[in-house]
C-alpha positions in Angstrom: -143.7 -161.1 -116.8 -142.3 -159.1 -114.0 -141.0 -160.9 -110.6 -141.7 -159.6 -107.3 -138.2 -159.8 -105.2 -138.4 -160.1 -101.8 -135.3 -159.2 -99.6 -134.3 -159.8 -96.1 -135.0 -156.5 -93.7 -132.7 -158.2 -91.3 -129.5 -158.4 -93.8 -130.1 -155.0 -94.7 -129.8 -153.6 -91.1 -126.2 -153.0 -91.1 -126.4 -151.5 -94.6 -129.4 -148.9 -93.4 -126.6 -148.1 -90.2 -124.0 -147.6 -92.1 -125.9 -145.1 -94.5 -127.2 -143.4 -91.7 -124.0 -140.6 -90.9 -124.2 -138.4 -88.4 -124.7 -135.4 -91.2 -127.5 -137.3 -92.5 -129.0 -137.5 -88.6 -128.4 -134.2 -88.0 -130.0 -132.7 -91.0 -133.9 -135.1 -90.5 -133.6 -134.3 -86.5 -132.3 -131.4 -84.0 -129.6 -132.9 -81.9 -131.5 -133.4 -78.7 -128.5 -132.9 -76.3 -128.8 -129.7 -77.7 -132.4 -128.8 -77.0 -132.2 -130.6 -73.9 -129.0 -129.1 -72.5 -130.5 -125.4 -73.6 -133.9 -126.5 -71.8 -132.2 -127.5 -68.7 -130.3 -123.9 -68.9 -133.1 -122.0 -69.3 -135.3 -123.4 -66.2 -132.1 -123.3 -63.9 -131.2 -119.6 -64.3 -130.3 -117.7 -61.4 -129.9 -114.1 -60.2 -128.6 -112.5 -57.0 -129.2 -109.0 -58.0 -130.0 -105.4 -56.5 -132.3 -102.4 -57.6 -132.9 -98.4 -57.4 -136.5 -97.8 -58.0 -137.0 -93.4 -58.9 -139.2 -91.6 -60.4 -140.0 -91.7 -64.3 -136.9 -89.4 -64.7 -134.4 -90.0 -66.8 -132.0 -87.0 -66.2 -132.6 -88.2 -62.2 -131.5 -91.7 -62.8 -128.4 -90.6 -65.0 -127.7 -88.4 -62.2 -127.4 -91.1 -59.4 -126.3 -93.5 -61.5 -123.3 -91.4 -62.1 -122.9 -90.4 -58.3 -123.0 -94.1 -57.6 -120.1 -94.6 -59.9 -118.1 -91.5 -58.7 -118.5 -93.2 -55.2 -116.8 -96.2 -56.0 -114.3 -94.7 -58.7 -113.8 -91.3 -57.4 -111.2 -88.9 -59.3 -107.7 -89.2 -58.8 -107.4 -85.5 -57.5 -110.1 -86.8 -55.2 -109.3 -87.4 -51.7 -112.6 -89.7 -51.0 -112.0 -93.2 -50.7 -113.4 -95.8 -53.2 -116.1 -97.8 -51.9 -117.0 -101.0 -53.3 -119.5 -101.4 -55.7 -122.1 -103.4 -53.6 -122.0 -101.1 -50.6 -122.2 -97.9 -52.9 -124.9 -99.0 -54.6 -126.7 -100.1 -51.0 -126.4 -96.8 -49.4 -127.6 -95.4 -52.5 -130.6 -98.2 -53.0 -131.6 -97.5 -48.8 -131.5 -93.4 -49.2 -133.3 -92.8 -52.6 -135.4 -96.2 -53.5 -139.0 -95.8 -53.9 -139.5 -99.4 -53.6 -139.5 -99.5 -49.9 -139.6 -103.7 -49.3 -136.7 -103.9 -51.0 -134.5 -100.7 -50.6 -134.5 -101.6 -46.6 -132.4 -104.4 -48.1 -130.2 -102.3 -50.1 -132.2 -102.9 -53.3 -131.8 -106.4 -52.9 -134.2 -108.2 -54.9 -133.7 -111.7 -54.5 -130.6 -114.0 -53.9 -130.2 -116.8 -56.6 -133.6 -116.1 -57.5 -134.8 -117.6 -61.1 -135.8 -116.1 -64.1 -139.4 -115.0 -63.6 -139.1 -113.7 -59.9 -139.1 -110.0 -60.4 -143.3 -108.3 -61.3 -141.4 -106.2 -63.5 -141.1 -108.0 -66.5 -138.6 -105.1 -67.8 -136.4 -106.0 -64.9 -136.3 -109.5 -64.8 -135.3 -110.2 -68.5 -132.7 -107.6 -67.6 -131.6 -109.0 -65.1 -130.3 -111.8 -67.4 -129.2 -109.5 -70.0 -126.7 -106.6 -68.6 -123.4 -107.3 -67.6 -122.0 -109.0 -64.4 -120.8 -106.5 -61.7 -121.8 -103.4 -63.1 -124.3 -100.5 -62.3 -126.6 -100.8 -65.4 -129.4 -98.7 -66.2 -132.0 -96.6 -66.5 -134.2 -99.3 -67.2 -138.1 -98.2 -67.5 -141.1 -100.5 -66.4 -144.9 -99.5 -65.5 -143.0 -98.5 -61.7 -140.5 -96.1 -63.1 -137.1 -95.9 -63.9 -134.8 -98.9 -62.1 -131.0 -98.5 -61.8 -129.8 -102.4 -61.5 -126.2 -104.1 -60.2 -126.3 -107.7 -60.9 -123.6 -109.6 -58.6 -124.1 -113.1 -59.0 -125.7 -115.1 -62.3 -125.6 -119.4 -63.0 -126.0 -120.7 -66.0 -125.5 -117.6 -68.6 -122.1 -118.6 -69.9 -122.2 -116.9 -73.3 -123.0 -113.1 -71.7 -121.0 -114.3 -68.5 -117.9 -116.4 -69.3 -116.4 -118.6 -67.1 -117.3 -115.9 -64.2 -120.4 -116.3 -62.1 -119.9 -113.9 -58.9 -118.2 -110.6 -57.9 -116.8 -110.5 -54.7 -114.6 -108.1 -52.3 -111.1 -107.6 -52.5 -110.9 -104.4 -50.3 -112.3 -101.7 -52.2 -112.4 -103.2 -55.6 -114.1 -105.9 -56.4 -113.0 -109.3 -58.5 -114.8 -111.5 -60.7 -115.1 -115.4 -59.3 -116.5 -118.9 -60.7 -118.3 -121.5 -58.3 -116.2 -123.9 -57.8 -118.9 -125.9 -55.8 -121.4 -125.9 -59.1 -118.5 -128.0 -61.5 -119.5 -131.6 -59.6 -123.0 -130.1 -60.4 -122.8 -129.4 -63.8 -120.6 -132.6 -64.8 -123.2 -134.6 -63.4 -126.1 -132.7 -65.3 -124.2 -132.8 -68.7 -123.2 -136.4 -68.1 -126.9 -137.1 -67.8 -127.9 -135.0 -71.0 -125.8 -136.6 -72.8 -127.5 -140.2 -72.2 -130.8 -138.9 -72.5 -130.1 -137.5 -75.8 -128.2 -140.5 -76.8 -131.4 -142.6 -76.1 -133.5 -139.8 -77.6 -131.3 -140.7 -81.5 -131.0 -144.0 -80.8 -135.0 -144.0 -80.6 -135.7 -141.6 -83.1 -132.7 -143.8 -85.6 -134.2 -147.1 -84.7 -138.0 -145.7 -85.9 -136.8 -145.2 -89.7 -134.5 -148.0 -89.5 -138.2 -150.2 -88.5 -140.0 -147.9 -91.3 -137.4 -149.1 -94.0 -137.3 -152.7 -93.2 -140.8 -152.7 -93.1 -140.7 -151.3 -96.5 -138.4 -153.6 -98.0 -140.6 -156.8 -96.7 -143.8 -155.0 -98.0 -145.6 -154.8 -94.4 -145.8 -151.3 -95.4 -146.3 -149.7 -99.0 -145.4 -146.3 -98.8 -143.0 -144.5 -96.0 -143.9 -141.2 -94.7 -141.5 -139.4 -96.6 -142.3 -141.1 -100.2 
């Protein structure tokens, strides 16, 4: 005759902790600071970025874009001064942009502007895709060909580094981090951090509930069985 044995759920709890490792937690869930700290990136993006808008001509683009760069890096037997970067690229952006709201502005599209802001869909995911401080391009959309100089850019550390900005030192032009945005961004991860700790302490405490529950027979079969 077989005996039924019934068991305290509540002198098993420290057991089911102590079986639950971190390896076995990260395997059943996603670690939600992760998803939340990648969420949070996403949605905070910014750009402060500038545009040429020509004509679907590729040879035309190449052309300026390499007149824009001879502008600011002239040859060595040159006697033209180097300009810097951003006020080549405005002159440039004012004289030959067909996008006439925004080359008044030399080409300026937006400042700190997030992802989504530019019609050109082409453009904007470009925007977060080419490299900090250089003259990148021809890119094509349904408005033509765009030449595009991306000078500032938050939250894109893996393409970016520790860098965020370019700014002016003379002629030539540096590569900076905001200072201002570390307060910021402690803050923010400090508060990810406790959100996903109280997201796996939930999520832990559910099949910790599911397997006492088990053990006492309030339930007979747990979801994964």
């Amino acid at each position: 005759m077989m005996h039924r044995i019934f068991l305290n759920p509540v002198a098993l709890l420290p057991f089911l902790l102590a079986c639950m490792t971190q390896n076995n937690v990260a395997c059943a869930f996603q670690n939600p600071i992760d998803v939340v700290t990648r969420d949070f990136q996403a949605l905070t993006r910014k750009v402060t970025a500038q545009h040429i808008l020509l004509p679907k001509s590729k040879d035309v683009a190449l052309a300026l874009k390499q007149s824009i760069r001879n502008k600011v890096s002239p040859p060595k037997d040159s006697d033209i001064q180097p300009m810097y970067i951003v006020d080549a690229f405005s002159a440039a952006a004012k004289k030959y942009s067909r996008d006439e709201e925004t080359a008044i502005r030399g080409g300026l599209l937006g400042t700190l502007a997030p992802q989504g802001y530019c019609r050109a869909k082409e453009l904007d995911q470009a925007c977060f895709q080419v490299p900090l401080g250089e003259i990148c391009g021809p890119i094509e959309s349904a408005y033509g060909y765009h030449l595009l100089l991306v000078t500032e850019r938050t939250n894109c550390k893996k393409l970016d580094g520790q860098y965020t900005k370019i700014s002016r030192d003379g002629a030539n032009k540096v590569f900076m981090g905001d200072s201002s945005q570390e307060g910021e961004k402690e803050m923010a991860q400090l508060a990810l951090q406790q959100v996903g700790f109280w997201i796996g302490v939930s999520l832990a405490g559910g099949v910790v509930a599911e397997v006492a529950a088990k053990t006492a027979n309030i339930v007979d079969t747990l979801p994964w069985e």
